[in-house]
C-alpha positions, 0 to 999 in steps of 0.5 A, a space after each residue: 482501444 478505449 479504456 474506462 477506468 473501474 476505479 478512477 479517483 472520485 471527485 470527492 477524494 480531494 485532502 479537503 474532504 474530513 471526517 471532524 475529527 483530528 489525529 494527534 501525534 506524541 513526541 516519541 515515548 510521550 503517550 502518556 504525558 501527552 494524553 494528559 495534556 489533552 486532558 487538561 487542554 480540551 478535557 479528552 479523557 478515558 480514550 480507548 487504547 488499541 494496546 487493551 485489545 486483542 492483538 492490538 486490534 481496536 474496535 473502531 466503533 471506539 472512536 464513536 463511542 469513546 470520541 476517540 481512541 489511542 495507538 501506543 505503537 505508533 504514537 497517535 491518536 484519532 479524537 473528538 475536537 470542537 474547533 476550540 479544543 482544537 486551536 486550545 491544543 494547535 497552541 500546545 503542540 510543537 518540538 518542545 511538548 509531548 504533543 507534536 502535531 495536530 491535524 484534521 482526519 482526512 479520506 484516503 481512498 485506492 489508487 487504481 485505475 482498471 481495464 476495459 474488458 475489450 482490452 483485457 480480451 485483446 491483451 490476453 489474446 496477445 500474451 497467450 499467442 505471443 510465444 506459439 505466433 511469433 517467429 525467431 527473430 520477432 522473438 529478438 525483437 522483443 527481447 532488444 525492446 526488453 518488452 515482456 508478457 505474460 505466458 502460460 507459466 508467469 506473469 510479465 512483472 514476474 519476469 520483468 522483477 526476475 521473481 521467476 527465477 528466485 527460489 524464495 518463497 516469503 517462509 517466515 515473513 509476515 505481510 500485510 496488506 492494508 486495503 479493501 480486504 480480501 475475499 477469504 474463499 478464493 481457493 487460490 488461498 486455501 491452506 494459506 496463513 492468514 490472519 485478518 482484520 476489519 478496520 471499517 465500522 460496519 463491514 467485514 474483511 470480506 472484499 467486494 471490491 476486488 482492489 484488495 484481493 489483486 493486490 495481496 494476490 501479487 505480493 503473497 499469492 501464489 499461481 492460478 487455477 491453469 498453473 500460471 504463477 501471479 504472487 510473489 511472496 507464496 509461502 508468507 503470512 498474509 496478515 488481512 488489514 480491511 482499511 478501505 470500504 467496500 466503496 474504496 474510501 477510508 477514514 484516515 484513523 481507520 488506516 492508522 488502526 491498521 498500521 498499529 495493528 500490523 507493526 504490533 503483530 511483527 509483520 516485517 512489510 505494510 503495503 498500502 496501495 491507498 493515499 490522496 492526491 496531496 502533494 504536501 507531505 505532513 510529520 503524521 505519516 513521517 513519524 509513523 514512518 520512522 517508527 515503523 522502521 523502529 519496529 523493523 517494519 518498511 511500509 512501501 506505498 503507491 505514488 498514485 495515478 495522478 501523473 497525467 495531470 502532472 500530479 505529484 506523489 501523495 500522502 502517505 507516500 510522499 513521506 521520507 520514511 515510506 517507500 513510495 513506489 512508481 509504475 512501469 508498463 511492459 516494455 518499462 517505459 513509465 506509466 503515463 498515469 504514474 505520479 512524479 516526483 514533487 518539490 517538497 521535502 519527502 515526494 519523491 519516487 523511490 523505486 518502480 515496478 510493474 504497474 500496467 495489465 498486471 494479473 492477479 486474484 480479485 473475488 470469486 464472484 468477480 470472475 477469479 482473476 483479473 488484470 488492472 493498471 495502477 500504482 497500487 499495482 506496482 506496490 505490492 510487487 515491491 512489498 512481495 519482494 521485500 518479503 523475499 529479501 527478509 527472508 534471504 538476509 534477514 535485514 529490516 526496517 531500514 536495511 531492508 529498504 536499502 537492499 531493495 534499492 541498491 539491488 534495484 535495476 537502474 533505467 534510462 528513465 529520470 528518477 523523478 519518474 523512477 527512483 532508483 530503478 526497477 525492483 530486483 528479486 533477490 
């Protein structure tokens, strides 16, 4: 069966593509001498701080207005800079001043690639007959392959991570998901704890592109309308960051809004299904990395879809302090689509999970439920698996990304291709 792919990588993704401005990145506990470097090296001053409002939830027509803004948590900030300030404060920085890096705002954009409705039609058919049409010993047979499928009460990757058998529920534990939003309506969500925000100048958290909505319905949601459970962490705090537009893209500075605005807010696990196609990593995303894990807080991130064109993982994945997460299809051979790991410091694949024909939510207007390939699918499996482990131990940060790793199923697979293996429920 063909399949054309409902979100490919656009050709205007590439890292070259910028917005003009730039991020700044402060020695650690430096924000405040560094701003003042700024001030006196490129003359920015009176910059907009994302502590100064509401839940640290900044106002991003402040980076318009204001030629830039200030994330304390995280040690950044987004301006303004013509090509002289920016060599002026490119001369500052380094190990020894408050200012560490400087670099030009980039586009991410989701990672995904979707399934033709004929496939969906035919995999659906598969899983729904597979139990009712198979005999005994077909059923062996697939169980040797250690191939599974969705049934009528769990997905495969469910079952594949053994999240059907955990008793866990997420109680406790706030989740974010930085992404294209989430459809707020969707009844599979009604009662739910959910707190959301809109990074992207212009628009709401109301997703329509529906890449948000299936991820947060893997990692925090719970079963559909026919009691086939989907979700994972079902009874934790989904914390809505909207860092991507409809469209799918997003400003870098609008996915570092969301990453302060989540860690102030104490959520325990980020998970972003967003990135580019870099192959090199850069300390922008390793120091937010770091302090991220300072706060308590693992932020686990799709590898990407570039595997085919033998492709490496990308920013922000491929920094040693995110977790970056790979794609296995339902027999847990890795997805052709899945990226690798590369030769620089950090792009490596540090676990895997499901990432092939998996089930979720995505808008009412789009049908309710649908299956997508991709490893931003795989990701927030992890992230709702972290929830559990958080839960039941109450490690964080760096612990909790050890007890995922360690408890990780290993495979006969490379890890440059895996990691350390398939992620395990507790």
């Amino acid at each position: 069966m063909s399949e054309q792919p409902s979100f490919p990588i656009p050709e205007t993704a590439p890292a070259d593509r910028t917005t003009g401005r730039y991020i700044i990145t402060f020695r650690e506990d430096a924000v405040t001498e560094g701003l003042a470097l700024l001030s006196n090296q490129a003359g920015i001053r009176g910059l907009a701080s994302a502590a100064d409002f509401p839940e640290s939830a900044l106002d991003l027509s402040q980076l318009e207005a204001g030629g830039g803004a200030v994330f304390p948590t995280l040690g950044m900030a987004v301006v303004s800079l013509d090509e002289g300030g920016a060599n002026s404060i490119r001369t500052s920085a380094g190990e020894n001043t408050a200012i560490l890096t400087i670099k030009p705002e980039g586009i991410f954009y989701a990672i995904e690639e979707g399934l033709s409705p004929e496939y969906l039609r035919g995999y659906r058919d598969a899983v729904d007959n597979l139990y009712q049409k198979a005999t005994t010993e077909d059923i062996e047979t697939i169980q040797k392959k250690e191939c599974f499928a969705d049934d009528i009460q769990f997905t495969w990757g469910l079952k594949a991570t053994k999240a059907d058998k955990s008793l866990l529920t997420g109680s406790g534990i706030k989740v974010a998901v930085l992404d294209t939003g989430m459809d707020l309506l969707h009844p599979d969500f009604a009662g739910r704890s959910i707190v959301s925000q809109s990074f992207v100048p212009g628009e709401t958290v109301q997703d329509t592109n529906s890449h948000g909505t299936h991820c947060i319905g893997t990692a925090c949601g719970f079963q559909d309308l026919n009691g086939r459970r989907y979700g994972i962490a079902y009874e934790s705090t989904i914390y809505v960051g909207k860092v991507l537009s409809n469209s799918g893209f997003g400003d870098e500075g609008w996915i570092i809004a969301g990453m302060e605005w989540a860690i102030a807010n104490g959520c325990q696990v980020i998970s972003m299904s967003l990135g580019s196609t870099t192959p090199t990593s850069f300390p922008t995303y390793e120091d937010a990395g770091l302090r991220a894990l300072k706060n308590g807080c693992l932020i686990v991130a799709a590898a990407g879809n570039n595997g085919e064109t033998g492709g490496t993982v990308g920013q922000p994945a491929n920094s040693p302090s995110i977790m970056a997460v790979g794609a296995l299809d339902h027999c847990l051979a890795v997805a052709d689509f899945s990226a690798k790991a590369g030769k620089f410091p950090g792009a490596k694949v540090d676990i895997a999970a499901p990432g092939v024909g998996i089930y979720s939510s995505v808008p009412m207007e789009q049908q309710r439920y649908a299956a997508y390939n991709g490893t931003s699918m795989a990701t927030p499996h992890v992230a709702g698996l972290a929830a559990l482990y958080a839960q039941s131990t109450g490690k964080r940060g760096s612990q909790l990304w050890q007890l995922l790793t360690s408890r990780a199923r290993p495979l006969k697979l490379p890890s440059a291709l895996v990691g350390s293996g398939l992620v395990q429920a507790p």
